[in-house]
N, C-alpha and C positions, 0 to 999 in steps of 0.2 A: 222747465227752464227757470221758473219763479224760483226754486228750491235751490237749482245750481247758486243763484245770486244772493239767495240767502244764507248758504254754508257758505259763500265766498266772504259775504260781509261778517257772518259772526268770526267766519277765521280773522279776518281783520282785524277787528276787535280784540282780538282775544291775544294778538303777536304784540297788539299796541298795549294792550294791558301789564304782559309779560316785561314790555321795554321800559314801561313806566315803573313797574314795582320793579324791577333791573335798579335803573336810577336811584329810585328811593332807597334801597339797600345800601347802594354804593354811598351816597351823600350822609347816608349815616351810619353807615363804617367810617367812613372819611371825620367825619363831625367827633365821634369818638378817638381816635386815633388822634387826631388832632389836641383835644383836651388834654389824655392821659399823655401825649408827648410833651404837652408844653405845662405841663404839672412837673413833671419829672424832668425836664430841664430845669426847672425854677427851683423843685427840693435837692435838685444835685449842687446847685450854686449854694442852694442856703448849707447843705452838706459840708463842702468844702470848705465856705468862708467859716463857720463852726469848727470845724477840724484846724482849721490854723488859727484859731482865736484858743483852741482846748490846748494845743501845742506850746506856743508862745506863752499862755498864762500859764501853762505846766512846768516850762524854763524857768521862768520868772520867779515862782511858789518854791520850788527846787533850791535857786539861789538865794534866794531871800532866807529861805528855810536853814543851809546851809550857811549863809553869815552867821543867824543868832545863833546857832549851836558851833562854829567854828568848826567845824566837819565837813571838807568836802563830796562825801558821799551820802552824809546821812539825811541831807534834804532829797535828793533825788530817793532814797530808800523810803523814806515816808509819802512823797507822790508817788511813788510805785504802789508803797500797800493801800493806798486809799485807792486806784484804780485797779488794784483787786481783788479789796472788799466792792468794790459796784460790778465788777465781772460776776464777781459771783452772783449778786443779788439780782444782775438781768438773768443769772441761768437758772435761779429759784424762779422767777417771776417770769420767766419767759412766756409764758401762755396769755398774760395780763396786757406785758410790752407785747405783743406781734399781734392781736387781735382788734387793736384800732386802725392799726396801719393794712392789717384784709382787710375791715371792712370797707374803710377807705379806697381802695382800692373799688372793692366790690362796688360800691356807690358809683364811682365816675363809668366805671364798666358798664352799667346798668344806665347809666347817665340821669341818676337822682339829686345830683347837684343841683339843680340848678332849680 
């Protein structure tokens, strides 16, 4: 009888154990998830607002560029080849540019941030 009350309690134990590391899993999935969401909401805004500031000053440089030479095409032809030369040079350097942004990544993953 002693023994039945004994596996009954370590089973106890052992369900509450289970439910508690449960929890703790969850709360820090959750806690991760949370972070790298509200990272990546936050780099998509700074994303965007950059992408219409590169735009706009892209118009701008085009036009301007096009008054001094009195050419309407050939300022936008000069903003084109200078974001050609930098296509090219992220597809040389590619392995330099994408390696901060995994490990970045890796880190919040990992939740070394903090």
């Amino acid at each position: 009888m002693e023994e039945q009350t004994k596996i009954e309690e370590l089973s106890d134990k052992l369900k509450s154990y289970i439910d508690t590391r449960y929890d703790l899993i969850v709360l820090n999935t959750s806690d991760k998830v949370s972070i790298i969401g509200s990272q990546f909401i936050a780099y998509l805004i700074i994303g965007i607002l950059s992408l219409l500031f590169i735009v706009l000053f892209s118009i701008a440089l085009s036009l301007y560029i096009s008054s001094v030479y009195g050419s309407s095409f050939i300022g936008f032809f000069a903003v084109g080849g200078i974001y050609l030369v930098l296509t090219i040079l992220l597809i040389v350097f590619k392995k330099q540019v994408t390696n901060p942004f995994r490990n970045m990544i890796i880190r919040a993953v990992l939740n070394e941030t903090r």
